[in-house]
N, C-alpha and C positions, 0 to 999 in steps of 0.2 A: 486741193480740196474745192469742193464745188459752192459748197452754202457755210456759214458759222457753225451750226450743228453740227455738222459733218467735223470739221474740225474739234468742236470744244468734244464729243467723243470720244475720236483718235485719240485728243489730251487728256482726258478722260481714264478712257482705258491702259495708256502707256501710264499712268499714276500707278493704275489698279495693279498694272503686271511688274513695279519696280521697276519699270525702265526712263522715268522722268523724274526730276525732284521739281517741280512745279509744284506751288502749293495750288487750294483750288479756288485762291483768291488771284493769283496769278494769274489759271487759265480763263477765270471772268473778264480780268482784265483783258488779256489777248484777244478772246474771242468778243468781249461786247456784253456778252449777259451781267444778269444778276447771279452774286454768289448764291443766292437760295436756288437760284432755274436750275443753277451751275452742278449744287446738292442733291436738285431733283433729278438731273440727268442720270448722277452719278450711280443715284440708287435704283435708275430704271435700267443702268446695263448692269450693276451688281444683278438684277432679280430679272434680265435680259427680255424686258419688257418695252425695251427703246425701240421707236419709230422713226424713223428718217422722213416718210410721206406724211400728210397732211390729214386725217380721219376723214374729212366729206371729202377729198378730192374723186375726181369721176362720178360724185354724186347729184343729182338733179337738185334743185333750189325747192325748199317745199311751197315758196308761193309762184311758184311755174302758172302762167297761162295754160290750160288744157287746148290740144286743137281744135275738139267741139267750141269750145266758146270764144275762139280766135274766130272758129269760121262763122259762130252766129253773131259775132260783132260785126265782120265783113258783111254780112246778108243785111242787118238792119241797117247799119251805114250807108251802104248801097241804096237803100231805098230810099232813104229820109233825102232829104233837102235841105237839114241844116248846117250849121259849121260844126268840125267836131267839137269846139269847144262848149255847146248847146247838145252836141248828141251826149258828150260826156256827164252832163247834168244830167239827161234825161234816161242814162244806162244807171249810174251811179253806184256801181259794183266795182269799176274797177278806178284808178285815177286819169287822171288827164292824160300824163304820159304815157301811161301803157296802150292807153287808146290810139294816142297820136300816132306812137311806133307802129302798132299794128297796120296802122290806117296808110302809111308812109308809105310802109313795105308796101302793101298794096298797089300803093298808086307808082312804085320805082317798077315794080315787077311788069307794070302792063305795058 
């Protein structure tokens, strides 16, 4: 088995089908979870609504930098003369860091 889930499942399911006498304090125990997750599991492969993947996985971060305003943080930055810890003041939309990485890559890339 690859992950906990994956396994408290299989233990899971081998309950459902009479093929284990685990109780499903047992398989909390084995696997790690809580007997309530352990409950919850149980009732998302009864009503066969269990996910193995992750809901956002492969999905974008909703506070993502847009490219437009990567590229007009590089154009103002580019112009000014000061540190970015003063341009970050003076943009004040996004934080320090995000400014800095931006500014980073920039300067790694040239």
């Amino acid at each position: 088995m690859d992950t906990k889930k994956e396994l408290a499942v299989d233990l899971i399911q081998k309950k459902l089908n009479n093929e284990s006498y685990l109780t499903y304090l047992e398989i909390a125990e084995i696997t790690g979870y809580h007997p309530k997750y352990v409950s919850k599991l149980k009732k998302e492969v009864m009503n066969g609504t269990i996910s193995l993947e992750h809901g956002n996985k492969n999905r974008q971060p909703s506070n993502t930098i847009s490219k437009e305003e990567k590229d007009y943080i590089i154009k103002l930055y580019s112009k000014s003369n000061a540190s970015i810890r003063r341009f970050c003041k003076f943009y004040g939309r996004r934080s320090y860091s995000c400014i800095y990485n931006i500014v980073k890559d920039v300067k790694k890339d040239k």
